[in-house]
BAPATOR-614407 format. One line per field, with one value per residue (C-alpha): chain; x, y, z; residue in three letters. Coordinates in Angstrom, 2 decimals, padded with zeros to 5 digits. Each point is the difference from the previous one (the first is absolute). Layout:
ch <- A | ...
xx <- X | ...
yy <- Y | ...
zz <- Z | ...
aa <- ALA | ...
This chain:
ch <- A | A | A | A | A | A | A | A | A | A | A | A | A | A | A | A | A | A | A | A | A | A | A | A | A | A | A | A | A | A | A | A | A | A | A | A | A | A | A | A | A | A | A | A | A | A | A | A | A | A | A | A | A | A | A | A | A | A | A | A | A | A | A | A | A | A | A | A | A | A | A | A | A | A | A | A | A | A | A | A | A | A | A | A | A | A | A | A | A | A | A | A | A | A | A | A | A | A | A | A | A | A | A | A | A | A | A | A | A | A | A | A | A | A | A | A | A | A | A | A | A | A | A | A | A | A | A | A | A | A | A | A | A | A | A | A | A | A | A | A | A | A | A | A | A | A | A | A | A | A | A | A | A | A | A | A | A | A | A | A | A | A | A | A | A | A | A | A | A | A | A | A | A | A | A | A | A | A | A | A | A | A | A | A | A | A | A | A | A | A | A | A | A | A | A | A | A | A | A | A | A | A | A | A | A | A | A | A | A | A | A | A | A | A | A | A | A | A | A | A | A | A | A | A | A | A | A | A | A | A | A | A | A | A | A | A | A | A | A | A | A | A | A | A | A | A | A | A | A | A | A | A | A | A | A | A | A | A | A | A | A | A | A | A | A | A | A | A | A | A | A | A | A | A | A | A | A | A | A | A | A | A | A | A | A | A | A | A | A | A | A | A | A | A | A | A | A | A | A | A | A | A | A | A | A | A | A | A | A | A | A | A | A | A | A | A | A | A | A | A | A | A | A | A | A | A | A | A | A | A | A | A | A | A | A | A | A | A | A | A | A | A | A | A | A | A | A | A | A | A | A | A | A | A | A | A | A | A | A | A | A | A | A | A | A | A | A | A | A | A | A | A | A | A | A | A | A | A | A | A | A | A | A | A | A | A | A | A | A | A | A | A | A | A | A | A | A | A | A | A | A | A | A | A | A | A | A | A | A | A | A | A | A
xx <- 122.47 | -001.59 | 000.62 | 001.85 | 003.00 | -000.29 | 001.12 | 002.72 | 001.10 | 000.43 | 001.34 | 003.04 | -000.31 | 000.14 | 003.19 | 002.19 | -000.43 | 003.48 | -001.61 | -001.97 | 002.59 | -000.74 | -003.50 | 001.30 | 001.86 | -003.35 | -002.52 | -003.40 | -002.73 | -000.44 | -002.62 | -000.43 | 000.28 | 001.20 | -001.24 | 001.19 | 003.53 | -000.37 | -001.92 | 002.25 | 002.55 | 000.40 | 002.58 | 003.25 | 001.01 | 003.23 | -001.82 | -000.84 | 003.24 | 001.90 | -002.66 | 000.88 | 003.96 | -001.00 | -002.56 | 002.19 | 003.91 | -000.10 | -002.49 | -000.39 | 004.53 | 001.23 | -002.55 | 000.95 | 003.63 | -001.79 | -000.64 | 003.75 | 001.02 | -003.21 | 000.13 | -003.51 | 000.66 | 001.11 | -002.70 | -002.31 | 002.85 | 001.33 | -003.67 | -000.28 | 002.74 | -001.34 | -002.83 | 002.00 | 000.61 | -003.56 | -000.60 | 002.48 | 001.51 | 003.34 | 001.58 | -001.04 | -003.04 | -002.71 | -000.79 | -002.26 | -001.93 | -003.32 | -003.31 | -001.35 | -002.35 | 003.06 | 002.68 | -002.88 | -000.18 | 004.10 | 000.67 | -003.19 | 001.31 | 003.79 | -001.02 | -001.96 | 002.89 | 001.72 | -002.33 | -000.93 | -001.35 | -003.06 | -002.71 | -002.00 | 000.33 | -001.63 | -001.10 | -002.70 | -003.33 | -000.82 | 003.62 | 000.75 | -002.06 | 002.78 | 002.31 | -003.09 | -000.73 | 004.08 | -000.71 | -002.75 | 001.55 | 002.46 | -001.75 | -002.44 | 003.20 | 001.37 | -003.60 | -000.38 | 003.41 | 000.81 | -002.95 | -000.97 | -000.86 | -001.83 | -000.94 | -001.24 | 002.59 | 000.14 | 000.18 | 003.41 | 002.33 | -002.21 | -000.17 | 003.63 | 001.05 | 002.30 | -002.12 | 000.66 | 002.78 | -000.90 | -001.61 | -000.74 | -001.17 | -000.15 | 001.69 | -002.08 | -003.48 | -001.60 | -002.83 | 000.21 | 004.00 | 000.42 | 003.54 | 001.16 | 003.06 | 002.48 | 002.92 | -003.05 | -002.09 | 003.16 | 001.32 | -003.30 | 000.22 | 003.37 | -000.74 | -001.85 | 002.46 | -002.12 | 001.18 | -001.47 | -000.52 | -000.98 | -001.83 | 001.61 | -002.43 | -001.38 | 003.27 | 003.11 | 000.81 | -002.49 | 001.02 | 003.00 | 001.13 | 002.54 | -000.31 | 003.46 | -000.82 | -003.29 | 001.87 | -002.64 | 000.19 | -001.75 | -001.05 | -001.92 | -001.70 | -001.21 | 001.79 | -002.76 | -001.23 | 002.25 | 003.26 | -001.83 | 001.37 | -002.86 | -003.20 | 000.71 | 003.59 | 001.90 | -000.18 | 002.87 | 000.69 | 002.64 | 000.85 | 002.60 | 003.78 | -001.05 | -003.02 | 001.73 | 000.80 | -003.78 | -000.76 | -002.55 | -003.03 | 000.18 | 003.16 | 000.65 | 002.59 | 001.47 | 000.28 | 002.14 | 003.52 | 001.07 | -002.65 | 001.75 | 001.22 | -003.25 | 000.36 | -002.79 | -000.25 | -000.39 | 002.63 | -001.21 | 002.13 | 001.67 | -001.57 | -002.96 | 000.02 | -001.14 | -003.54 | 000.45 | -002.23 | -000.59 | 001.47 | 000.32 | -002.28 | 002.18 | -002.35 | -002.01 | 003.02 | 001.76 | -003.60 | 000.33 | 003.70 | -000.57 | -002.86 | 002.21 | 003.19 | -002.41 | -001.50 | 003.65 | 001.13 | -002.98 | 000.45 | -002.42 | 000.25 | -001.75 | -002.41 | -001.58 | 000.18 | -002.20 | -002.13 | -001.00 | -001.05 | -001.76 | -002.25 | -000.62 | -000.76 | -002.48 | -001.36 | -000.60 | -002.08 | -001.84 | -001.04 | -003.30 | -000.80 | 000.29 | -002.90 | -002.09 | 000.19 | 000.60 | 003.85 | 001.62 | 003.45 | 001.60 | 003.80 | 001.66 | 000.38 | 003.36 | 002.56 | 002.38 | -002.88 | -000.99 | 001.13 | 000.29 | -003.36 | -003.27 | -003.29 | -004.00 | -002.71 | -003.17 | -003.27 | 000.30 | 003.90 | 000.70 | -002.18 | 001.75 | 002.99 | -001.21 | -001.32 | 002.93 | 001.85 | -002.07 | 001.52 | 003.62 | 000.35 | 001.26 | -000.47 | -001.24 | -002.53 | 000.01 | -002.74 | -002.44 | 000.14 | 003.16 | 001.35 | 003.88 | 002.10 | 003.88 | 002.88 | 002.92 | 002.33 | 002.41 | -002.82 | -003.11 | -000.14 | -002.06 | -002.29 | -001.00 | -001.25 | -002.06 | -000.82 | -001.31 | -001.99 | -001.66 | -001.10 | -001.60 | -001.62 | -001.62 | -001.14 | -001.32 | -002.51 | -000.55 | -000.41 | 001.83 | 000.35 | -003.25 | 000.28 | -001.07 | 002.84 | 001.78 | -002.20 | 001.41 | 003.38 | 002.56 | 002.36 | 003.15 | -001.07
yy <- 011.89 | -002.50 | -000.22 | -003.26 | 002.26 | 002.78 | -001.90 | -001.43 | 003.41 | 001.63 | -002.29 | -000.12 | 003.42 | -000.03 | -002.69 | 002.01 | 002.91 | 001.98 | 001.80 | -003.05 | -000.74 | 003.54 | -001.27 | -001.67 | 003.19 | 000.95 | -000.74 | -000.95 | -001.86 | -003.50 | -000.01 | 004.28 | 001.78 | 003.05 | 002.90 | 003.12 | 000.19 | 003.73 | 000.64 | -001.58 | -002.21 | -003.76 | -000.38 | -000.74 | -003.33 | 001.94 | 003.29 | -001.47 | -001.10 | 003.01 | 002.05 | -001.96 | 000.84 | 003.53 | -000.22 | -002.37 | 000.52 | 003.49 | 001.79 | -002.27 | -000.57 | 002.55 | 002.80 | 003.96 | -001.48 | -001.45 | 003.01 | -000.33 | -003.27 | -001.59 | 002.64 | 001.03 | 003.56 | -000.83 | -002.46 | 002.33 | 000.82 | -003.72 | -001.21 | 002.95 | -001.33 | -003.27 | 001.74 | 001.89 | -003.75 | -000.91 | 003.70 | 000.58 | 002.99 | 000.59 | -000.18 | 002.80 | 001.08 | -002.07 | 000.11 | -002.32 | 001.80 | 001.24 | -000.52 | 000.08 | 003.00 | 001.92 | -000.71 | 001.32 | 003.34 | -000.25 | 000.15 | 001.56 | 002.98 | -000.34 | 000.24 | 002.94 | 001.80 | -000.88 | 001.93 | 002.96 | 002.02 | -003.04 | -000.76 | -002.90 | -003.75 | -002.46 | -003.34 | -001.98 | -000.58 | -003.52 | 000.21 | -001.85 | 002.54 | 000.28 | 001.60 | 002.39 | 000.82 | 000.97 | 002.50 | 001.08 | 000.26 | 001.84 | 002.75 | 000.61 | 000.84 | 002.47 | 001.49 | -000.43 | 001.05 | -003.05 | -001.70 | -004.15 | -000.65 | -003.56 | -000.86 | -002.74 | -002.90 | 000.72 | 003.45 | 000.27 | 000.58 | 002.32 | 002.12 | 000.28 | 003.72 | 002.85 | -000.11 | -003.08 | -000.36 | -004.02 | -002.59 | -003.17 | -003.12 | -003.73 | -002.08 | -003.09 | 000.80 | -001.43 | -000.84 | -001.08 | -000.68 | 001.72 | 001.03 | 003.56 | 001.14 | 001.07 | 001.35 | 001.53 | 001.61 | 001.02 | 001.73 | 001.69 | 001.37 | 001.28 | 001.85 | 002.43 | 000.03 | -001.95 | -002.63 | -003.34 | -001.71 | -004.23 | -001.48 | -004.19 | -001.51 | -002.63 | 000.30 | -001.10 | -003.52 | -000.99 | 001.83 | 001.41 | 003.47 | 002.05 | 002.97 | 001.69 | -001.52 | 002.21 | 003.06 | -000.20 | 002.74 | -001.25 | -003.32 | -001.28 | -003.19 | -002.52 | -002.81 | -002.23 | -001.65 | -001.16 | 000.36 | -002.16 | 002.76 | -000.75 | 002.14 | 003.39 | -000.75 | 003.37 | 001.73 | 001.41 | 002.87 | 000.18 | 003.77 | 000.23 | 000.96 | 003.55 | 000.52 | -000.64 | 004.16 | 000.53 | 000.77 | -002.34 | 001.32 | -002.51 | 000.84 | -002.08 | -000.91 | -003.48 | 002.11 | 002.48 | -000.04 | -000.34 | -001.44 | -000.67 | 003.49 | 001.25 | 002.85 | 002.74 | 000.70 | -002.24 | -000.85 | -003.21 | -002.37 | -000.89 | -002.41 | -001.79 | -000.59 | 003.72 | -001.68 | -001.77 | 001.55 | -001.78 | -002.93 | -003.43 | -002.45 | -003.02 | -002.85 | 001.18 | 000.12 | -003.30 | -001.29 | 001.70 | -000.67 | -003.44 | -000.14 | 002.23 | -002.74 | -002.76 | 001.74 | 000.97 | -003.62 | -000.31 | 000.52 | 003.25 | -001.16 | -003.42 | 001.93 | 002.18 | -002.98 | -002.24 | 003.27 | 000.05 | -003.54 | -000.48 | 002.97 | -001.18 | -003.26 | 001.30 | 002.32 | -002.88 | -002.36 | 003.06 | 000.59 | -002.51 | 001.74 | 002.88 | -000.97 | -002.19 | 002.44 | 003.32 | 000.87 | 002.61 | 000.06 | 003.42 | -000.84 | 000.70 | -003.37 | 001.60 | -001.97 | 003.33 | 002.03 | -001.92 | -000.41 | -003.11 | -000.45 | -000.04 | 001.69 | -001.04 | 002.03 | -001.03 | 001.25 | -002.55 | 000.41 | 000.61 | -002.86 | -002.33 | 000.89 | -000.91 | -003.34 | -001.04 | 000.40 | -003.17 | -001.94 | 001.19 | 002.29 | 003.43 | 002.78 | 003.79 | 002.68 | 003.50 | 002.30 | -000.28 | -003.25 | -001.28 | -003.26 | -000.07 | -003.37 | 000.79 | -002.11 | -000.77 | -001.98 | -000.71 | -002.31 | -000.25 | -002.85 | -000.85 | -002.46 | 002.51 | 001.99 | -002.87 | -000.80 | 003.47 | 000.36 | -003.46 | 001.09 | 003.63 | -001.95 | -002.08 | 003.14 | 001.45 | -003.14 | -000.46 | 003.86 | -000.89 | 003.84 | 000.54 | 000.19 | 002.13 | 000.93 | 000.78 | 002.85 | 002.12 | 001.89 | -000.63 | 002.88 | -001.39 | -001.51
zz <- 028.55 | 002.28 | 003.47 | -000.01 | -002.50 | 001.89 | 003.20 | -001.76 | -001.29 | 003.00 | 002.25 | -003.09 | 000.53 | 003.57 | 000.09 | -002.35 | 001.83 | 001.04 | 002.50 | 001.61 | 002.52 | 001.79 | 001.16 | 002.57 | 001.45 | 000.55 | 003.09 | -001.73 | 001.57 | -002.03 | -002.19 | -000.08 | -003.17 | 000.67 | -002.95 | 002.21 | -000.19 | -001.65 | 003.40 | 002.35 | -000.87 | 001.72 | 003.25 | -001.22 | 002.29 | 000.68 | 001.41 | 003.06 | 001.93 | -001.69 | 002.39 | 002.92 | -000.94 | -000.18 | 003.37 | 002.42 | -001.22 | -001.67 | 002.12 | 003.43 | 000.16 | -001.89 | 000.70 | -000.79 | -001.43 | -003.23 | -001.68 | -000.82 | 001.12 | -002.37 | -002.31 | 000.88 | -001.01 | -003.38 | -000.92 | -002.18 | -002.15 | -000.61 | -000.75 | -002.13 | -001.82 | -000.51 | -000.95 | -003.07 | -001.34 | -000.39 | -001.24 | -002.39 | 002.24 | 000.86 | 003.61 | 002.50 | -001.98 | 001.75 | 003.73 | 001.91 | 002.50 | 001.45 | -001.72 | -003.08 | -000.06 | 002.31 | -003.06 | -002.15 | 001.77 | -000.14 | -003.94 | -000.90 | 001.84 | -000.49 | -003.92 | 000.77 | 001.63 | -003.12 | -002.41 | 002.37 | -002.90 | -000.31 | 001.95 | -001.27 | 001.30 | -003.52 | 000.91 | -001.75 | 001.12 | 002.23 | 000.87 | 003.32 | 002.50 | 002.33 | -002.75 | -000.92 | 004.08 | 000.11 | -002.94 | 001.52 | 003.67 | -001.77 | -002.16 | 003.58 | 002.11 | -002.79 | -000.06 | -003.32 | -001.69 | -000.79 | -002.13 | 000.33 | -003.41 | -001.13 | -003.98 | -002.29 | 000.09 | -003.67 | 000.35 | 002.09 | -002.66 | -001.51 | 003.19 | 000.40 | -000.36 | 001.30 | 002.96 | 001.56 | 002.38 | 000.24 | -001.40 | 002.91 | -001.83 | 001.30 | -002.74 | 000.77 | 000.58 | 003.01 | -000.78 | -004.14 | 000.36 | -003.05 | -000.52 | -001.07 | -002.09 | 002.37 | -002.54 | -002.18 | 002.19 | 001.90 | -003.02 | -000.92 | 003.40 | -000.55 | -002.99 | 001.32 | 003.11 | 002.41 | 002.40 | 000.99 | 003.09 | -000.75 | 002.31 | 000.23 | 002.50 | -003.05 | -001.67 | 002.46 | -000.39 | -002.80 | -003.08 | -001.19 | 000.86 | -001.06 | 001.27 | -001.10 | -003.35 | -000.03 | 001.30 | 002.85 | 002.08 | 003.73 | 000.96 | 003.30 | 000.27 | 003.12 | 001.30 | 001.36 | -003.69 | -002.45 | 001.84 | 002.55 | 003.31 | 002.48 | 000.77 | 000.32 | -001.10 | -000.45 | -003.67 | -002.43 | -001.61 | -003.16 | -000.82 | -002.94 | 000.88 | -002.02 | 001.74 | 003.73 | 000.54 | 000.88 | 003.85 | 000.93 | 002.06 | 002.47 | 001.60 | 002.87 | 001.26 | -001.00 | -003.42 | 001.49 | -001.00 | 003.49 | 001.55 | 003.53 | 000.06 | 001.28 | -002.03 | 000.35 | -003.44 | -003.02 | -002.21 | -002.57 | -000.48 | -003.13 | -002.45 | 000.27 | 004.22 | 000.14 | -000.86 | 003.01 | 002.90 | 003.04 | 001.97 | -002.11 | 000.67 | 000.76 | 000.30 | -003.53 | -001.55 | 001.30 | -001.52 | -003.22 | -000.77 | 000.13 | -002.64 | -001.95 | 000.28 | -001.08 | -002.97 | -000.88 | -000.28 | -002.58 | -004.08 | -000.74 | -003.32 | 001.17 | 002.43 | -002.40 | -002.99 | 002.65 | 000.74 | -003.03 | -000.98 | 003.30 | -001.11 | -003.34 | 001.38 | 001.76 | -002.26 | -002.07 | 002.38 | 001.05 | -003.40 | 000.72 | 003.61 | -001.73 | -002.88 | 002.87 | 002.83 | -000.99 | 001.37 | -002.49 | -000.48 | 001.31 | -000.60 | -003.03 | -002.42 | -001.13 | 001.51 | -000.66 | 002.09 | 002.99 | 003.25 | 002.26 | 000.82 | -001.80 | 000.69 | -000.51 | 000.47 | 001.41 | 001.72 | 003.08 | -000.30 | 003.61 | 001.08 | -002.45 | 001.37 | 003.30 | -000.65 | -001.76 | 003.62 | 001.01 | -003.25 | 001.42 | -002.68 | 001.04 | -002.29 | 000.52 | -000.70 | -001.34 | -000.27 | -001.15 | -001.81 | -001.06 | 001.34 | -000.38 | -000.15 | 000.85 | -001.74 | 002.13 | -001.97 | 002.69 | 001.87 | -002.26 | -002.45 | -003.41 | 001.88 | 002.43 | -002.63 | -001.95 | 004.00 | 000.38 | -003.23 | 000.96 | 003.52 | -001.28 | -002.30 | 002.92 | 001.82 | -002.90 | -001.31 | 003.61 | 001.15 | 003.18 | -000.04 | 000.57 | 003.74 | 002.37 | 002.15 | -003.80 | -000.27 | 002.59 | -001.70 | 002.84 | 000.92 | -001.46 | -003.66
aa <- UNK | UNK | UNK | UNK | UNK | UNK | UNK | UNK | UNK | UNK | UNK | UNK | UNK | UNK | UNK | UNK | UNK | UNK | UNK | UNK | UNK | UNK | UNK | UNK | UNK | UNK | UNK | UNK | UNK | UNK | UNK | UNK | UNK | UNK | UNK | UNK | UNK | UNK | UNK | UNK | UNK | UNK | UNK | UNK | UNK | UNK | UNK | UNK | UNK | UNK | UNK | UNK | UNK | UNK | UNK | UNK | UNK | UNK | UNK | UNK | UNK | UNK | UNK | UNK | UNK | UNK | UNK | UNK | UNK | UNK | UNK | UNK | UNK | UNK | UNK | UNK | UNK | UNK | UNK | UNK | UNK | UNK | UNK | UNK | UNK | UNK | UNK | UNK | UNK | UNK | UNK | UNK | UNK | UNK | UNK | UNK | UNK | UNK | UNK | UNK | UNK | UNK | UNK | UNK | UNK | UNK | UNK | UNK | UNK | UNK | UNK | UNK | UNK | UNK | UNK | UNK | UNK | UNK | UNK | UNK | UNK | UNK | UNK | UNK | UNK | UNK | UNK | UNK | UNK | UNK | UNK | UNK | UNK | UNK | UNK | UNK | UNK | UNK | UNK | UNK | UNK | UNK | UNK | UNK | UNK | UNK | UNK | UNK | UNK | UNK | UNK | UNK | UNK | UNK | UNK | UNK | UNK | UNK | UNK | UNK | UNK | UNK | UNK | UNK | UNK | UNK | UNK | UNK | UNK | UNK | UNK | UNK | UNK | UNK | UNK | UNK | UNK | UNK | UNK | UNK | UNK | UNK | UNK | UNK | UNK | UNK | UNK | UNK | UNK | UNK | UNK | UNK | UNK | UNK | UNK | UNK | UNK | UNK | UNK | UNK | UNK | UNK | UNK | UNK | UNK | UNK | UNK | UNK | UNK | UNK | UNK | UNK | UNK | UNK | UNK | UNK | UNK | UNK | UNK | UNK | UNK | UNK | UNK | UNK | UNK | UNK | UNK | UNK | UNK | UNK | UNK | UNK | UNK | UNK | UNK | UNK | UNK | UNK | UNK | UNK | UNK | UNK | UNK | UNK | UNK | UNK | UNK | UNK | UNK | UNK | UNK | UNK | UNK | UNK | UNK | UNK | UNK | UNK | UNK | UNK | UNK | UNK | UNK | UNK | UNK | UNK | UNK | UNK | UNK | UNK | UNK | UNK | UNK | UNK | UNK | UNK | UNK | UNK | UNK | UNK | UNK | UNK | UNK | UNK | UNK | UNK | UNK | UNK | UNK | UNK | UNK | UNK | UNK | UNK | UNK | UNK | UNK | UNK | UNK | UNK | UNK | UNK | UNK | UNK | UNK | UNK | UNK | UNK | UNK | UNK | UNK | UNK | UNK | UNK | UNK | UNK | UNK | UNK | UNK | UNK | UNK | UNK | UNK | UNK | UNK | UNK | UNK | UNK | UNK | UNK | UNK | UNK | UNK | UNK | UNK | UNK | UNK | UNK | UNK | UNK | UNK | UNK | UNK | UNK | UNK | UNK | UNK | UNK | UNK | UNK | UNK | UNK | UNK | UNK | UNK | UNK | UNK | UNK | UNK | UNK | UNK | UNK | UNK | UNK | UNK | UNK | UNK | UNK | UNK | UNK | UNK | UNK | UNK | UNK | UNK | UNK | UNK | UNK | UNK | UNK | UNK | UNK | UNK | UNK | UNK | UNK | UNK | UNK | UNK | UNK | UNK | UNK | UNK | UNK | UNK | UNK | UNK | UNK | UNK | UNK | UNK | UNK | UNK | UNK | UNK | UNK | UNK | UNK | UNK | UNK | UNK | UNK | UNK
């Protein structure tokens, strides 16, 4: 296709778009493309005064009297709600609360308490680390009984015996985006009487979930990429109404059944609040709820049908980059099996990625050489991504990464 076509195409593409009216809900800088989205999602517009509300009216007038009077103490249970829609999860079996890694800890360990007669946690090898570091955490405090166990990708299901109490796997890989079988892995696991705990960082708000559907067992995930919740926006965790009898280990006390009894013992509460632990954080979750509402008012049906033709759209201009210039595609081609995003590798990848910044093309890095390019649908469009492929193409025939200063790895990459 020559250029002149391509234009054409995806500026037809771009102007039937039903989800192109939510890129101006967003605040983006004119002229940025933003590729990171499944990093940190973009500032809803709305975010910003519902923080003042919160701040100057909630906080500054009403003070101590909003954790009733603005239903501040009930907050991580209605966004957990909201989360349910997205996940396909019924009402009162998703709460919205500390951080990822802590929810971790929270169902790995509930499930454990639920098969007491197993010790082994199952995850797959180049799993997100912080999953594998909770495992790990985990089997050092028990001294050893129970037993952090990491395998082949391809050798999960294989490894799935009388022994494990849980399997924890990422259903959208974070580095490839490749996308695993929730109802199918989930019911290998279950044969052999094993529980699961999905990790839904790359999976909220860009693919469909059902996690009822898969007869998922746990669920945690971020709020800060997809669902667009701020940096550091508080996490979720989704335990299943049969699964909501185990103690957690974290016991504090906004789980407590009577929290504002001061009781000296502790009694969980019913349901899924007793995997609540400390104090709400009312600002992250003003933040988060309204990246939830927006994504809400969006078709998932139309986000994850955009997902997927931005990504082959850029597979397919990448395809001469990839011949010329030696990027290797790392994301699955199978529509069915990839995520929304889509991952190169290459030797200079990390200073690619930085010298794209200077073209106003945001993307990001992961060790050791794979440049990732997030898709958005709710604010990127198809001539960012013909924009995108044009500008790499620039650096590359140029080797505007070839810089000094792009030699030095930065702490955050």
């Amino acid at each position: 296709m020559n250029p002149t076509d391509m234009f054409t195409e995806v500026l037809e593409l771009d102007a039937s778009d039903p989800l192109a009216r939510f890129r101006g809900r967003f605040q983006l800088r004119t002229g940025l493309i933003y590729l990171d989205g499944n990093s940190l999602g973009a500032l809803p517009k709305a975010t910003p005064g519902r923080i003042a509300e919160v701040v100057a009216q909630e906080w500054g007038e009403g003070l101590i009297t909003s954790w009733l009077g603005a239903e501040w103490s009930t907050a991580p249970a209605r966004i957990g709600d909201k989360l349910a829609v997205l996940l396909g999860a019924n009402p009162g079996e998703i709460i919205s609360t500390d951080s990822t890694s802590v929810n971790i800890f929270k169902a790995l360990t509930a499930a454990l308490s639920l098969r007491p007669d197993r010790s082994t946690i199952l995850s797959e090898q180049t799993n997100f680390p912080t999953d594998v570091y909770m495992m790990q955490g985990i089997e050092a405090f028990s001294d050893g009984r129970v037993k952090a166990l990491t395998v082949a990708p391809e050798q999960v299901i294989d490894a799935l015996d009388e022994s494990v109490a849980v399997l924890l796997l990422t259903q959208v890989h974070y580095k490839s985006g490749r996308v695993r079988d929730m109802a199918e892995i989930t019911r290998r696991a279950h044969d052999v009487g094993a529980l699961v705990v999905w990790d839904l960082s790359h999976s909220a708000g860009a693919i469909d979930v059902d996690l009822n559907g898969a007869n998922a067992d746990f669920a945690i995930g971020c709020g800060y990429k997809f669902l667009n919740g701020g940096p550091g926006a508080p996490a979720y965790l989704f335990a299943a109404k049969r699964h909501q009898t185990a103690t957690p280990v974290l016991s504090g006390w906004f789980g407590h059944a009577r929290p504002f009894s001061f009781e000296e013992d502790y009694d969980p509460a019913p349901g899924i609040d007793r995997f609540l632990c400390g104090t709400p954080p009312v600002l992250g979750l003003a933040a988060l709820e309204t990246g939830v509402d927006l994504l809400l008012e969006a078709n998932m049906a139309d986000v994850r049908r955009k997902s997927l033709r931005l990504g082959d759209l850029f597979m397919q201009l990448m395809e001469p980059l990839c011949d010329r210039y030696g990027f290797s595609l790392v994301s699955e081609r199978d529509p069915a099996a990839r995520g929304s995003q889509v991952a190169y590798a290459h030797p200079q990848g990390y200073q690619i990625v930085q010298a794209l910044k200077e073209y106003d093309v945001v993307a990001d890095f992961r060790a050791p050489d794979v440049l990732r390019f997030g898709l958005t649908p709710l604010y990127l469009r198809y001539r960012d991504i013909v924009a995108t492929v044009e500008r790499l193409t620039e650096v590359c025939a140029l080797e505007a990464w070839n810089k000094p200063e792009y030699q030095r790895r930065a702490a955050v990459t």
